[in-house]
C-alpha positions in Angstrom: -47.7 62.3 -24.5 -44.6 61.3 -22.4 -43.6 58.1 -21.2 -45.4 58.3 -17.6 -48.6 59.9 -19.2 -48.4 57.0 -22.0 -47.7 53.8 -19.1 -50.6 55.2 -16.8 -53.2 54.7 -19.8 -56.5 53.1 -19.0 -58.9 51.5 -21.1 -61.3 54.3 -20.2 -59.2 56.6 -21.1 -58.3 55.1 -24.4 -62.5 54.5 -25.1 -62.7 58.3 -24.3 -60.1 58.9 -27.0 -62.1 56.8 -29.5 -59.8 54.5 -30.1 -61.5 50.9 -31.1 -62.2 48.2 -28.6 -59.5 46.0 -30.1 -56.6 48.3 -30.7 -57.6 49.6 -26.7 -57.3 46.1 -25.6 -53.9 45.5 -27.8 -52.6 48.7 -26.2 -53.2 48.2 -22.5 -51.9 44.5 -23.0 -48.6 46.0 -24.6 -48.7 48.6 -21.2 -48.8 45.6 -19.3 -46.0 43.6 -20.6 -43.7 47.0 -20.8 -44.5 47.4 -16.8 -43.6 43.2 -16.2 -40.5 44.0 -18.2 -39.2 46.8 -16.1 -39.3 45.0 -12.8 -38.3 41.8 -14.6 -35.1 43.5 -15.9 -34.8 44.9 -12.0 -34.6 41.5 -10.6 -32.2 40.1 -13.6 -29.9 43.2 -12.7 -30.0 42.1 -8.6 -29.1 38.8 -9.6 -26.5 39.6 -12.0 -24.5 41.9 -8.6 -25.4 38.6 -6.3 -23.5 36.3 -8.8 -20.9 38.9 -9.2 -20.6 39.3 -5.2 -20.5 35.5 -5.2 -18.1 35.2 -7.6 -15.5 37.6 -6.5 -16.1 35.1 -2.5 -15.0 32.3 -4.3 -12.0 34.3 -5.6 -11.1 35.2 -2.6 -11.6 32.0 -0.8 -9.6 30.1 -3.8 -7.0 32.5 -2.7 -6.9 31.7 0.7 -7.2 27.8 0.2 -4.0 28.3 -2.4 -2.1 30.2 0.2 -3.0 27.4 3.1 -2.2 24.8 1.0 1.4 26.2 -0.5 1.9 27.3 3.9 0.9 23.4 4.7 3.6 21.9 1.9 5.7 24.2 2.6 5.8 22.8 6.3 5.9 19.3 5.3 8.8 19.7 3.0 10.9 21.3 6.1 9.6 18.2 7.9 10.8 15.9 5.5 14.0 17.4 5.4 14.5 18.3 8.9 13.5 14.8 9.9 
């Protein structure tokens, strides 16, 4: 059985198989959980590139502010001094 064949399982399936009404019931709940996992790990992993992406902004606007801020002082002192 592969992976697919193993995550499509349905109770009926599983009865038809003669497996036992609480190791069916076990089974399809672990089938379950397995599926909420996989797009649960999906949306952790677009999360995780959206903080990265908004990380890297606020690098780049630290950088910016930095650069203003040294350009601005730097004008000030040749105030001071021309003045």
């Amino acid at each position: 059985m592969t992976y697919d064949e193993m995550m499509a399982l349905t109770e009926c399936q599983l009865e038809a198989q003669n497996v036992t009404k609480g190791a069916r019931h076990k089974i399809v709940i672990s089938i379950q959980k397995l599926k909420e996992r996989q797009s649960l790990l999906k949306s952790l992993e677009r999360v995780r590139r959206l903080i990265l992406e908004n990380v890297r902004d606020v690098c780049y606007f630290g950088d910016v502010y930095r650069q203003l801020r040294l350009s601005f002082l730097s004008e000030m002192c040749l105030l001071q001094l021309n003045g």
